[in-house]
N, C-alpha and C positions, 0 to 999 in steps of 0.2 A: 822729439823726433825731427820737428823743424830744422831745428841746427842742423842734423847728421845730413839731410838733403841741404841743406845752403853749404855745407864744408861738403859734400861732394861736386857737387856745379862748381865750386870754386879752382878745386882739384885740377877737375875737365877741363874750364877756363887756361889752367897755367900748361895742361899740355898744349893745347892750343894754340896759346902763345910760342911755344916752342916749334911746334910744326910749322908756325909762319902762318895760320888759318885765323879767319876772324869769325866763322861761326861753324859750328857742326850739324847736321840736320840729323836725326834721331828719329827712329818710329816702331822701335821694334818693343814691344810693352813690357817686358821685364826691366828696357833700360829706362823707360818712361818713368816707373815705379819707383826706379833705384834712385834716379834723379830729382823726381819732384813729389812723389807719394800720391801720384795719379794711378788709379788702377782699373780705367778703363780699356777695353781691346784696339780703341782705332784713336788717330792722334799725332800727331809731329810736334817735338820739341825741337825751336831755330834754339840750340845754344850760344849765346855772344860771350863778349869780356867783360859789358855792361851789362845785361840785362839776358832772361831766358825767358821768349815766347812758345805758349803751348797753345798749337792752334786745333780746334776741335770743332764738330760738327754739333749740330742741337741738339741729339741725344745725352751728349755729358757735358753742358751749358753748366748746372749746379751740379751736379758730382764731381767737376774741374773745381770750381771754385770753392767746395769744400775742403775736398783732397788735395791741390798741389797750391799751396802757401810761399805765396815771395815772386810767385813766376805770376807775367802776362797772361792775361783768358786771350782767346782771339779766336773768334767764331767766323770756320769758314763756311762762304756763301756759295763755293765751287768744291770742285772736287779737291781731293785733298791736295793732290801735289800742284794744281793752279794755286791753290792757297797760298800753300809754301812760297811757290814762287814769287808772288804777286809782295808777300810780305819782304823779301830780300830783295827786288826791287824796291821797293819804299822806302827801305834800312840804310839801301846803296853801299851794301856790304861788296866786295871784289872777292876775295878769296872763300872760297868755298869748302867744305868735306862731305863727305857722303859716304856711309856703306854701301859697297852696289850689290853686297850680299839682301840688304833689306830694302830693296827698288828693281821693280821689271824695268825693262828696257822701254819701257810706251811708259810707266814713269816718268821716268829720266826726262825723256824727251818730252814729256811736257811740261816737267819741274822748269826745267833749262829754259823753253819756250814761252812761258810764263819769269821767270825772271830776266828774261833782256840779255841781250849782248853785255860784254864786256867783264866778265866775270871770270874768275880761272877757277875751274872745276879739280877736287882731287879726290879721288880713294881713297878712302880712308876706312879700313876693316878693323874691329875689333878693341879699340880704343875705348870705348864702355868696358866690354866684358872685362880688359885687362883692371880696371879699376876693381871691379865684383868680385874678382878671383880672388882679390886679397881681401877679408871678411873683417871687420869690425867687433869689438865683442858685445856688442849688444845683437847681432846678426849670429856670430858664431849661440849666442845664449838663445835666440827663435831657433835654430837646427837643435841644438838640444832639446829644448822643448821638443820638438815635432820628432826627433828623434825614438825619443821617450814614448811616447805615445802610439807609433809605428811598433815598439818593441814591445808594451804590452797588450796590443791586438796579436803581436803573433803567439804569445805565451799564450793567451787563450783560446787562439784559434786551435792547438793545437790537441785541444780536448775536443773536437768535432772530426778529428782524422781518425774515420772506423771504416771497414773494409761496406763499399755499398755506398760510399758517398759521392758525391759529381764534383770532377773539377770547378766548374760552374758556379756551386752552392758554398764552395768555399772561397771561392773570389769575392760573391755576392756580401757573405755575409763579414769577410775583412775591409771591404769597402762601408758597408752599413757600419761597422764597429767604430772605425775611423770617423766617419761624419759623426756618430753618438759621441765620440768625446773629443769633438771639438773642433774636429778639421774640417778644413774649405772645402776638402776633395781627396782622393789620391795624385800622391805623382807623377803617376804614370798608369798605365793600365795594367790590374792586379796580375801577377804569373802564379799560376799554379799547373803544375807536371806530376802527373803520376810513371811510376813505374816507367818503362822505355822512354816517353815522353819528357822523362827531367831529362834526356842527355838535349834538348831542343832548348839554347842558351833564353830564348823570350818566345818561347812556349806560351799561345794562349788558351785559357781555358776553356775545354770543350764541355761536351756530356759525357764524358767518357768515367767510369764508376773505378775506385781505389779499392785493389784486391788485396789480397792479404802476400805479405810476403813481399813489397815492393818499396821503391822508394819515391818520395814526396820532397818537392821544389818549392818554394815559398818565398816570392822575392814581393817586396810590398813597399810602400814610401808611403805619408800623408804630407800634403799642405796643412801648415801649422801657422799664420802671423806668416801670411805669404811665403814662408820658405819652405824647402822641400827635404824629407829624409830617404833614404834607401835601406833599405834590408834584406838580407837572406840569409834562411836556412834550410838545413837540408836533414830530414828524417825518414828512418825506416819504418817500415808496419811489419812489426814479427821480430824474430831474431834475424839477423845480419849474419850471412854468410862472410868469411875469414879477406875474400875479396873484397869486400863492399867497404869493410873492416878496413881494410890495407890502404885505398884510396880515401876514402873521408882523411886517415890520418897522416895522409899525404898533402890535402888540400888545407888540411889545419895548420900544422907547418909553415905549408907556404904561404899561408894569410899571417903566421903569428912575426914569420920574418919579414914579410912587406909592412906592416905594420912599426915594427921595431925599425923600419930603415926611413919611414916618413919623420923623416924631421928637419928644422929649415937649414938651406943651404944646400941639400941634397936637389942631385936631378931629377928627375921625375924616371927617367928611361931606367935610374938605379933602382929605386923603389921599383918597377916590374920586373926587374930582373931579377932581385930576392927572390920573386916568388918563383920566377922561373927557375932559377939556379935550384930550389928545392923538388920542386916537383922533376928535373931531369935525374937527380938522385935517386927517387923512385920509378925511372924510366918513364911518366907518365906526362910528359911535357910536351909533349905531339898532342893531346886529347884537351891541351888548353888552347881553345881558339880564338879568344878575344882578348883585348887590355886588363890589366888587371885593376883601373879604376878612373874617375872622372871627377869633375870636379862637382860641388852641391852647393844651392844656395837659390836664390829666387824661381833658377829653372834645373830640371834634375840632372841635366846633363848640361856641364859649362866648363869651363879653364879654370885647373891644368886639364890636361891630359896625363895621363899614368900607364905610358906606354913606352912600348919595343922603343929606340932612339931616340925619344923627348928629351934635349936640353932642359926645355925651361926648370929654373929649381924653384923647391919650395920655398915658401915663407913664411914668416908669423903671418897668421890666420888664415891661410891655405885651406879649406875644409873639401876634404878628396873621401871616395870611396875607396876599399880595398877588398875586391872581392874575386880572390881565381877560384876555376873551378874546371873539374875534369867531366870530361863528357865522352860516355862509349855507345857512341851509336847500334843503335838494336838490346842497350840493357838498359841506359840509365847515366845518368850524372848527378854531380855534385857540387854546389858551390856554397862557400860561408862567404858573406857581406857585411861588413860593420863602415861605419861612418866616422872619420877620423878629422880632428882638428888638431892643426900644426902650432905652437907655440912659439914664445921666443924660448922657453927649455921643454925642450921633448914635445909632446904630443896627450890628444886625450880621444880616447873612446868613446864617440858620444852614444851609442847602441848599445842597448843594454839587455841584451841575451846569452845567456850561456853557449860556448860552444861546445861542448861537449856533445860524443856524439849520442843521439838520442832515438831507444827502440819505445814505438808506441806497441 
């Protein structure tokens, strides 16, 4: 795993060189992770051409020098961005980058005040993440894994959906199931929606008890090997009336054509609008209010984006969600999510639940 972080910094190295920058400052901890296999929360990587210093406080002294192999320890004695600073002075680096997404403003100015005059400052957003977005296959192979193991927590959860039971206890216990075979954590914070409540896209789980006759929302992710999955499904308790009926096979459609349209070279904007184009067929495209998907991988929501106007296109190793869904406020909605990885021919389904639609 050594290597795959030394041929990423390398990677970052030659954008670098391109932009004209002699070192990048870094702090935000998924990029930290991607870069050097440090998986602490607090931390600055100075990236150079020569060398990559991570500079840390005493708490991860030995879990740095376990964890991130090939890079400088530097244990700072101030706060963190006097650190930074103080070491970019010392380096006698000029050109600088920085996200100013990942630095307050009373940062900055003390980064800057702590490294001296004479220095040209530049924004610089996103330049990590774009690295991330395009996944490796031994990354795209962690989201499978985690993948997998997301999908059969929810195959079992779904023998606990009986009429009298709390949103609550079924969150509780997808979460319990997920840490018992083997995950870090979830995703994200469990959804589950009953009945009128599934039309509320991230619906958190209340006490609210599952009646007969209604529909159930089940959106769920594990960290697996640091990476993250997503999933949803959507099921009835009872028999489905001919509506509920109409829509499910509405939103199935249009996940089976976004699906079918991820693959590389495509734009992103095209891939939501498959699904959109289907769902306008069934007059129900006003009742999708969100993108139809994101990107996955260290953090659960990352680039692309798989939405309304996105240029950017896919590519081999692209690893996106794909999940529309209809939502009718005061009855209920619907959405199917499966987790898609982009190939250099076609694509793969790393989610592995039936869609079919399902009466408990």
């Amino acid at each position: 795993m050594n290597k795959c972080f030394i041929s990423r910094r390398r990677r970052l190295c030659n954008l670098l060189q391109e932009k004209g920058l002699e070192v990048l400052i870094i702090t935000q901890p998924a990029n930290l992770y991607y870069l050097t296999g440090f998986t602490g929360e607090a931390g600055a990587l100075v990236a150079m051409r020569a060398e990559a210093a991570l500079i840390i406080d005493g708490r991860f002294t030995v879990q740095a020098r376990e964890e991130a192999r090939g890079v400088s320890i530097r244990l700072q004695k101030s706060t963190l961005p006097e650190a930074v600073g103080r070491f970019l002075r010392a380096a006698r680096v000029k050109r600088v980058g920085y996200d100013p997404a990942a630095l307050s403003v009373a940062q900055f100015r003390e980064l800057r005040r702590a490294a001296g005059g004479g220095r040209v400052w530049r924004e610089l957003s996103g330049l990590v993440e774009g690295l991330r977005a395009q996944k490796d296959p031994s990354e795209i192979a962690q989201i499978r894994n985690a993948a997998r193991l997301a999908s059969n927590v929810l195959i079992d959860i779904l023998k606990l959906l009986k009429p009298g039971v709390r949103e609550f206890e079924i969150a509780a216990e997808i979460e319990y199931q997920m840490r018992r075979r083997g995950a870090s954590g979830p995703a994200f914070q469990t959804i589950v929606a009953f009945g009128e409540r599934s039309a509320l896209p991230h619906a958190r789980p209340t006490g609210r008890k599952l009646g007969k006759k209604e529909l159930v929302v089940l959106d769920l992710g594990a960290i697996l090997g640091h990476y993250c999955s997503d999933i949803t499904r959507t099921v009835f308790v009872g028999r489905a009336p001919e509506r509920i009926r109409h829509w499910y096979r509405a939103v199935r459609e249009a996940q089976a054509a976004a699906v079918a349209a991820a693959r590389a070279g495509v734009e992103c904007g095209e891939v939501d609008g498959a699904a959109r184009r289907v769902l306008a067929g069934y007059r129900l495209d006003r009742y999708f209010v969100h993108s139809t998907g994101h990107g996955l991988g260290l953090e659960v929501h990352e680039e692309p984006r798989v939405a309304q106007g996105q240029k950017q296109r896919l590519k081999p190793g692209s690893t996106i969600t794909i999940e529309p869904g209809v939502y009718v406020p005061g009855t209920g909605g619907i959405r199917i999510e499966d987790d898609v990885a982009v190939l250099p021919e076609g694509s793969e389904v790393l989610t592995r639940v039936p869609r079919d639609f399902i009466e408990l």
